[in-house]
C-alpha positions in Angstrom: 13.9 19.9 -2.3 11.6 22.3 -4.7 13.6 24.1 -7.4 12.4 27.3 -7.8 11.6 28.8 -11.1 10.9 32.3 -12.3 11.4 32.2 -16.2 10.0 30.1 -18.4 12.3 27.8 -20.4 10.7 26.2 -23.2 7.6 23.9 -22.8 9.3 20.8 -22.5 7.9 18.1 -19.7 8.5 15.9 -17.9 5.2 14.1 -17.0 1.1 15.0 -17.7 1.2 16.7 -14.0 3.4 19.0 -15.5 1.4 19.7 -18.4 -1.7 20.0 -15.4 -0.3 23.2 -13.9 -2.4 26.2 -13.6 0.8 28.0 -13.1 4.1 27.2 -15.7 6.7 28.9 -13.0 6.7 30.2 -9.4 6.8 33.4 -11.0 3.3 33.5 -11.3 2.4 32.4 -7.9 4.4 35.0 -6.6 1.9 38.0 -9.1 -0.8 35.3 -7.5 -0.1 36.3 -3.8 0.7 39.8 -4.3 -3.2 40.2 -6.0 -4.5 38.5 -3.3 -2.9 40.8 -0.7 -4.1 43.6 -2.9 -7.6 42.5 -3.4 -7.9 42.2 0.4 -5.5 44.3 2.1 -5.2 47.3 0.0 -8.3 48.2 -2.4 -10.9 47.9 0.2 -9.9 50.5 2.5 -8.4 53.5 -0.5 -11.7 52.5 -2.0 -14.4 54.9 -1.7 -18.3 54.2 -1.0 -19.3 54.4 -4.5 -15.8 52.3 -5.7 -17.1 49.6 -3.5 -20.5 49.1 -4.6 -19.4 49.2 -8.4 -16.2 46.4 -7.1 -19.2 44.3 -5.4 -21.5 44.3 -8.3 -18.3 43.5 -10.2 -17.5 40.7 -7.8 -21.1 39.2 -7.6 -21.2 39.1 -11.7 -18.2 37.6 -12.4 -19.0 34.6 -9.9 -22.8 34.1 -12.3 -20.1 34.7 -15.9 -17.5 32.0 -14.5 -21.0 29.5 -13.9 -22.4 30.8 -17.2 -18.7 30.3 -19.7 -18.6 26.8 -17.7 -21.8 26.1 -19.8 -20.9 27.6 -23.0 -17.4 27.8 -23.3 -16.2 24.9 -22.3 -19.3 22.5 -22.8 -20.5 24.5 -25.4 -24.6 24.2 -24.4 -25.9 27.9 -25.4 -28.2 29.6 -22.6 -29.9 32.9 -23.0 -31.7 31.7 -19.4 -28.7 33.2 -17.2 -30.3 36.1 -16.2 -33.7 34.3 -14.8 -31.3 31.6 -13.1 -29.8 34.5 -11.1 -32.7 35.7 -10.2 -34.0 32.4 -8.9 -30.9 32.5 -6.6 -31.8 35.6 -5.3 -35.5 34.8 -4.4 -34.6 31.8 -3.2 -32.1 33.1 -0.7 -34.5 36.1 0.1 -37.4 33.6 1.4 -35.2 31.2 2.9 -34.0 34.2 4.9 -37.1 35.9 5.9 -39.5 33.2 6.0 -37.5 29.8 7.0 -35.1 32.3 9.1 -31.8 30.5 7.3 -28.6 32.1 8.2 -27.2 33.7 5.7 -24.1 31.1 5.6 -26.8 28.3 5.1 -29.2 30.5 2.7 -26.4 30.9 -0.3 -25.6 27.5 -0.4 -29.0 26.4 -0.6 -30.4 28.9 -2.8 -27.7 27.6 -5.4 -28.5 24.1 -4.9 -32.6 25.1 -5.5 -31.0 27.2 -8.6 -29.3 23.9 -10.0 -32.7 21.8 -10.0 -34.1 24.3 -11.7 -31.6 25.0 -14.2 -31.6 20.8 -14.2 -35.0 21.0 -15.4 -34.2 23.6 -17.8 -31.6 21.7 -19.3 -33.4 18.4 -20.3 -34.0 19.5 -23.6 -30.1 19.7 -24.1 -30.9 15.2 -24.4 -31.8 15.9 -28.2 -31.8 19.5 -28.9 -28.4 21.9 -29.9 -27.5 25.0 -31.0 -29.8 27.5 -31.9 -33.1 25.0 -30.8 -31.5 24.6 -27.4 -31.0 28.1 -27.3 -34.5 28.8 -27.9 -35.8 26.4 -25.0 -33.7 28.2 -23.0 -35.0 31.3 -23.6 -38.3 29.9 -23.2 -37.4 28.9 -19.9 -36.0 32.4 -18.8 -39.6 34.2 -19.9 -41.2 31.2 -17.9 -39.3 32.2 -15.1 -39.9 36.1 -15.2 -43.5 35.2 -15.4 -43.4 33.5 -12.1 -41.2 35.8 -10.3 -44.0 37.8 -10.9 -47.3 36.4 -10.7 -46.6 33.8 -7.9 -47.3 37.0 -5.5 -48.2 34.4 -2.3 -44.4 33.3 -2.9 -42.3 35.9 -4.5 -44.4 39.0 -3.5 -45.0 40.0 -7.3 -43.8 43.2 -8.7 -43.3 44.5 -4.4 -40.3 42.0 -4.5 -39.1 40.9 -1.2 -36.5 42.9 1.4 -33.3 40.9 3.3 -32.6 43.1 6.1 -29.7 42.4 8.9 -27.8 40.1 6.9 -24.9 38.8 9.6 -22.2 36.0 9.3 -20.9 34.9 12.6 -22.2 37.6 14.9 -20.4 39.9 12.0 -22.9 42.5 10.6 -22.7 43.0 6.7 -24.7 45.9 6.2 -21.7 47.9 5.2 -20.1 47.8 1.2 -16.6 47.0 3.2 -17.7 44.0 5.1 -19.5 42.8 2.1 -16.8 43.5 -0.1 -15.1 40.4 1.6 -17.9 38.3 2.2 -18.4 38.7 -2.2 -14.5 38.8 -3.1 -14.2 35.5 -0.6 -16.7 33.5 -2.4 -15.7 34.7 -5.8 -11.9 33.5 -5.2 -13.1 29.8 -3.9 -16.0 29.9 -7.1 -12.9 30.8 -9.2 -10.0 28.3 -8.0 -12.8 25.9 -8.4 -14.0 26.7 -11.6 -10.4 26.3 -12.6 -9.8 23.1 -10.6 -12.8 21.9 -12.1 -11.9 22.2 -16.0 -8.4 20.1 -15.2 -10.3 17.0 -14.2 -12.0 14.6 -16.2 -15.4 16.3 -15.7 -14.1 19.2 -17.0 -11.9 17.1 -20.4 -15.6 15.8 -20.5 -17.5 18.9 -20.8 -14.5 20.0 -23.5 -14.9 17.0 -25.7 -18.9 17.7 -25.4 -18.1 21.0 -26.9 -15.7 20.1 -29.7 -18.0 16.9 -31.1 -20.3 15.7 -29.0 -20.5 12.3 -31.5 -17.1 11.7 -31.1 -16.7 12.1 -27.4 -20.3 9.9 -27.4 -18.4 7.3 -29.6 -15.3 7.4 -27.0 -17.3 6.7 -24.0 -18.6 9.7 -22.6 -22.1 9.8 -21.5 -22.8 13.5 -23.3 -26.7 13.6 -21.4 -25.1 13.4 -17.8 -22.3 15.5 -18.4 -24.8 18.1 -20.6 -27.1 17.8 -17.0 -24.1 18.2 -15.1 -22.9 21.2 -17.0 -26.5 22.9 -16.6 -26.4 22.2 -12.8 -22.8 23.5 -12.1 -23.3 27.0 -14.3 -27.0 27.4 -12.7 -25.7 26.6 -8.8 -23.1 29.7 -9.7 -25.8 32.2 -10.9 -27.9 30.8 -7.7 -25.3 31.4 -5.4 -24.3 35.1 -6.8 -27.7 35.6 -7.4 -28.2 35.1 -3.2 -25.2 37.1 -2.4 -26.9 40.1 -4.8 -30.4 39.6 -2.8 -28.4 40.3 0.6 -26.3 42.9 -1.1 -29.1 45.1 -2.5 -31.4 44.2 0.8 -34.4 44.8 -1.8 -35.3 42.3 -4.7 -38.4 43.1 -7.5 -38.9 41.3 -10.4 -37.4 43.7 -12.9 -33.7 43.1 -13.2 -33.9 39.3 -13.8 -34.9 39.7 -17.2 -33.6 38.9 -20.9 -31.5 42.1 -21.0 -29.6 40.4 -17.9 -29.0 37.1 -19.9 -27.6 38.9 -22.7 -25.6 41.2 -20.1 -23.9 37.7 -18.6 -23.3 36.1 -22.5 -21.6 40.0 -23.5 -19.0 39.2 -20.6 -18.3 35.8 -21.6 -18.1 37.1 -25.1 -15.6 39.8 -24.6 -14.2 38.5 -22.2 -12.9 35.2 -23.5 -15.1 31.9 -24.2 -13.2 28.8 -22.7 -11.1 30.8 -20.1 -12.4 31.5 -16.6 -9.6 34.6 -16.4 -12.1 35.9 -19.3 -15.4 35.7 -17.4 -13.8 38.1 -15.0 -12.8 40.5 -18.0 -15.7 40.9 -19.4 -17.6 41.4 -15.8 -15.2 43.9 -15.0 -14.7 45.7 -18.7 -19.2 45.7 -19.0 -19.3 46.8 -15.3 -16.8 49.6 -16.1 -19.1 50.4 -19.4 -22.3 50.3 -17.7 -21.5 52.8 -15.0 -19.6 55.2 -17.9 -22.5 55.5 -19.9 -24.9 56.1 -16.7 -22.5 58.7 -15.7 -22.5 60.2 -19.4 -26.0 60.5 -19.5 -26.2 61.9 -16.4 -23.3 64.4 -16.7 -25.7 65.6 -20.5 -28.7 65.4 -18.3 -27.1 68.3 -15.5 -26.3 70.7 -18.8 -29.4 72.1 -19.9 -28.3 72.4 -23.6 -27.2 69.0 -23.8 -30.6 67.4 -22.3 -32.0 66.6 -25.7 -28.8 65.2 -26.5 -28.8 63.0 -23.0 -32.3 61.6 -24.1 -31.4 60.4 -27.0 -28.1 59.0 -25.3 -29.9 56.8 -22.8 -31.5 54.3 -24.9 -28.2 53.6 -26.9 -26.9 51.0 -24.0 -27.8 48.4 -26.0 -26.3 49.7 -29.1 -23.1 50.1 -27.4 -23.4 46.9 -25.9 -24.0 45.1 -29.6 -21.5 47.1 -31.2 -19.1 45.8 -28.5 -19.9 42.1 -29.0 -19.2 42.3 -32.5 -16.1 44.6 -32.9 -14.5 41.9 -30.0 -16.2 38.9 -32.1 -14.4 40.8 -35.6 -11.2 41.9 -34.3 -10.3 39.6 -31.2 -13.0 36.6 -31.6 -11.2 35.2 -27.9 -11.7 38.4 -26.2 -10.1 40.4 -23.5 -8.2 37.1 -22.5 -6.2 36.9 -25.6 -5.0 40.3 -25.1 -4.1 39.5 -22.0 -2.1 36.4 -22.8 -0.4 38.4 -25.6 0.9 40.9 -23.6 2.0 38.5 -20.6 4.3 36.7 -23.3 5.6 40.2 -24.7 7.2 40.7 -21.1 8.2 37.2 -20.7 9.9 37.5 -24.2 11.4 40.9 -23.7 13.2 41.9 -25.4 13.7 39.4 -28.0 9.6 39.4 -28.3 10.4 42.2 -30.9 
């Protein structure tokens, strides 16, 4: 019979399937359960319309971060290509849709598998290039992209873009931010117990010893090329995949938001959020999210007051500053991000009161 546990005593164990537990107690299984029943029972119907959409973009972000901090946190290949791979998941599931008529339960899937041949592709360099030269043909592959996206009109339709309309799942019509919410905070829960499932194999101790020295794990057997490849197609199928489930969302696609700022946007979230921890990737979607719609609403609030317009100009190009100086007060003060914080306060209370 199971002996439940709701307090932590120690770290001692028993066996290495012990030490394999996403969760130390049943403590946090029970927090576990109640966020689910939250997440899918409460927020989306006290939500508003507007709350909705900003919890949907939030959803279909963190799903491309946990792909992208697969890559660089935990196999420690830099990308600055994100941005295009997600929007080669949304153009793929957009044509598949309206010109090969997939349903939209067999358009995702394969729009992330078309995403991980490309970012395959884009990854062969990572077979003798590392760091900051790796980063560059990565970047060179995301400006390749955008310049297909656009010019391939016969294809992509060019700067028009391409419109999904009717998106349904089983009869179900998804044209609504409630019935989407699901559809998004569905897929991001399976992406995520995945993601985590995923690190606690061998694949995963792989991809970790890839990052720490990739000559030593070489020198202890470890194929580094494959698992690199592997590491590239896994991260790329997740931006595919939420880049699909943003094409459906939106119902309009150009080729304007699959560009370098949106690369940078996914490696800020991984950043701030926590390198190495999936939890993370859904901080920093959530916290850059939450400071992307702030600063829109702060320029537009400036914008309404006529003595403040000037000041509202000036305001709206400083995103990027704000972004920056996020990334490095996170990378000065707390270099392992929102996580950390996290993690330290979830100890305080374990602790309490002898935590003090």
């Amino acid at each position: 019979m199971q002996k439940f546990q709701f307090h932590p005593c120690g770290n001692f164990k028993e066996s290495y399937y012990q030490e394999l537990t996403i969760f130390e107690t049943d403590f946090g299984r029970l927090w576990m359960i109640i966020g689910l029943i939250l997440l899918f029972g409460v927020i989306p119907f006290i939500s508003s319309a507007f709350v909705l959409y900003v919890l949907n973009t939030m959803g279909i972000y963190a799903i491309a971060a946990i792909g992208l901090n697969l890559l660089i946190g935990y196999t420690g290949q830099i990308s600055l290509g994100h941005g295009a791979f997600f929007g080669v998941g949304a153009y793929a599931a957009a044509i598949l849709a309206t010109r090969a008529h997939f349903p939209f339960w067999a358009a995702l899937p394969a729009a992330g598998l078309i995403t991980a041949a490309v970012g395959m592709v884009f990854g062969l360099p990572s077979a003798r290039l590392k760091h900051l030269y790796l980063c560059i043909a990565t970047l060179a592959g995301q400006f390749i992209i955008e310049y297909v996206l656009v010019q391939w009109e016969g294809l992509t339709g060019g700067a028009a873009g391409i419109s999904v309309i009717g998106a349904t799942l089983f009869g179900l019509d998804l044209g609504n931010d409630r019935t989407f919410y699901y559809v998004i905070y569905i897929c991001f829960v399976f992406f995520a117990w995945v993601a985590v499932n995923l690190i606690r194999t061998r694949y995963g101790r792989a991809f970790i010893a890839i990052r720490d020295n990739d000559r030593a794990a070489e020198g202890m057997g470890i194929p580094i090329f494959p698992y690199k490849l592997l590491s590239f197609a896994i991260s790329s199928f997740y931006a595919g995949f939420a880049g699909g489930l943003y094409a459906y969302y939106m119902i309009s696609i150009t080729p304007e938001p699959f560009n370098l700022w949106l690369s940078i946007v996914f490696i800020a979230m991984i950043i701030i959020g926590g390198l190495g921890n999936i939890p993370g990737s859904v901080f920093g979607a959530v916290f850059i999210v939450t400071l992307e719609e702030v600063l829109s609403h702060a320029t537009e609030y400036l914008m309404n007051i006529g003595a403040s317009t000037g000041v509202a100009i000036t305001i709206a190009p400083l995103r990027e500053f704000v972004f920056g100086l996020a990334i490095v007060l996170f990378i000065i003060f707390e270099p392992k991000g929102i996580a950390e914080v996290w993690r330290i306060v979830r100890s305080g209370f374990r602790l309490w009161p002898f935590s003090y």
